[in-house]
VMD Tcl script that draws the C-alpha trace (Angstrom):
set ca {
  {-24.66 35.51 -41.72}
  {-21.42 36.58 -39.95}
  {-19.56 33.18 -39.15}
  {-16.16 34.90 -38.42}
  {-18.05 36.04 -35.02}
  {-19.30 32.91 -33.93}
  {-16.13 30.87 -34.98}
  {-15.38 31.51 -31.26}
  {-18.37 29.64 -29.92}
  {-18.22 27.62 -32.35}
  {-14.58 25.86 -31.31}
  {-16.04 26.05 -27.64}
  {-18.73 24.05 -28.56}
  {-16.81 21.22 -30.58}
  {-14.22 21.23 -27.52}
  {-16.95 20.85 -25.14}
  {-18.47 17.76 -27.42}
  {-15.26 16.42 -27.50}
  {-15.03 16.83 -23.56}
  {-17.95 15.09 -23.00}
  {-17.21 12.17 -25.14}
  {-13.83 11.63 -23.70}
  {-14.97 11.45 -19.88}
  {-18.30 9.63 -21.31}
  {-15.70 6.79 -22.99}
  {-14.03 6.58 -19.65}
  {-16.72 6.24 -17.30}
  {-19.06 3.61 -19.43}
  {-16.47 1.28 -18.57}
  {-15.70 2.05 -14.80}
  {-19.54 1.98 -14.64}
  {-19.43 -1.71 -16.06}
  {-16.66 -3.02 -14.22}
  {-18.63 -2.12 -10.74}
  {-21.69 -3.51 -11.95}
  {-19.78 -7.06 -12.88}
  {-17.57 -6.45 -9.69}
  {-21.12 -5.74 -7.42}
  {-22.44 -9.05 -9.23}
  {-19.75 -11.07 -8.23}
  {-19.44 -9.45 -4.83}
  {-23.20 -10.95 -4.36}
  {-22.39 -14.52 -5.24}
  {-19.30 -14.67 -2.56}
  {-21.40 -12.80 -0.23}
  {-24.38 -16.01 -0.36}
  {-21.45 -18.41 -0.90}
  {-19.90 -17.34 3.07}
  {-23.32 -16.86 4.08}
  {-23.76 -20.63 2.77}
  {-20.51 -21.82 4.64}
  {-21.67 -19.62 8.00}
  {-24.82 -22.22 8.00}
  {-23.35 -25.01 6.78}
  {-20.41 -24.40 9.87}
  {-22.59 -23.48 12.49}
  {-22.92 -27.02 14.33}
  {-19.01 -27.03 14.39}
  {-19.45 -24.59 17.39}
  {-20.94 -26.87 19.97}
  {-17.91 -29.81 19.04}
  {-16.35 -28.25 22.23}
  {-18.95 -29.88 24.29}
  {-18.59 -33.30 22.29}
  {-15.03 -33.14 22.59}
  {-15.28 -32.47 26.66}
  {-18.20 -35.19 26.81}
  {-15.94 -37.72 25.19}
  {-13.23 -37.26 27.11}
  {-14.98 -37.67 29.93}
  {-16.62 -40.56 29.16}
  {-13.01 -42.10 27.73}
  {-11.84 -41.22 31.23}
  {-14.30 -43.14 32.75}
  {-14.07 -45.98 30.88}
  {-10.42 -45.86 31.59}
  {-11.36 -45.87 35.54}
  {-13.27 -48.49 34.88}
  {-10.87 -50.71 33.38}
  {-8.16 -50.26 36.13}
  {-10.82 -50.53 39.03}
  {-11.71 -54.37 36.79}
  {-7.93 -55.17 37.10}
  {-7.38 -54.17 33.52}
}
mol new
graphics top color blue
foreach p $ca { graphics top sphere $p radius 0.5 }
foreach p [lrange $ca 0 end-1] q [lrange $ca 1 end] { graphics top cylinder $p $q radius 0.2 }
display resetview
């Protein structure tokens, strides 16, 4: 067998193992932090969708406001009409 002529392919080969395992130790971890980071993402996402629902009636306390002033502003006609 004539190893002095493969020697080349043979050093390409390692390097190219070696390659591989370097990006593959890099991107095992970038792959977990965006799995923990799309976890957590989902558990804020049903915690605002929570607080949208539980919030909701808060848009319509315009209306109680106006209907309590007006009734506070008739209660105060009232009272100055009764001598009050």
């Amino acid at each position: 067998m004539h190893f002095e002529n493969h020697s080349g392919w043979l050093l390409g080969y390692v390097i190219g193992l070696v390659v591989v395992l370097v990006v593959v130790a890099l991107v095992v971890p970038i792959l977990l932090l965006a799995r923990k980071i799309g976890g957590q993402a989902q558990r804020i996402n049903g915690g605002l969708t929570g607080a949208v629902q539980n919030t909701a009636p808060l848009k319509d306390l315009q209306i109680t406001i106006t209907s309590a002033t007006a009734i506070v502003d008739g209660l105060r006609r009232g009272r100055i009409k009764l001598g009050g």
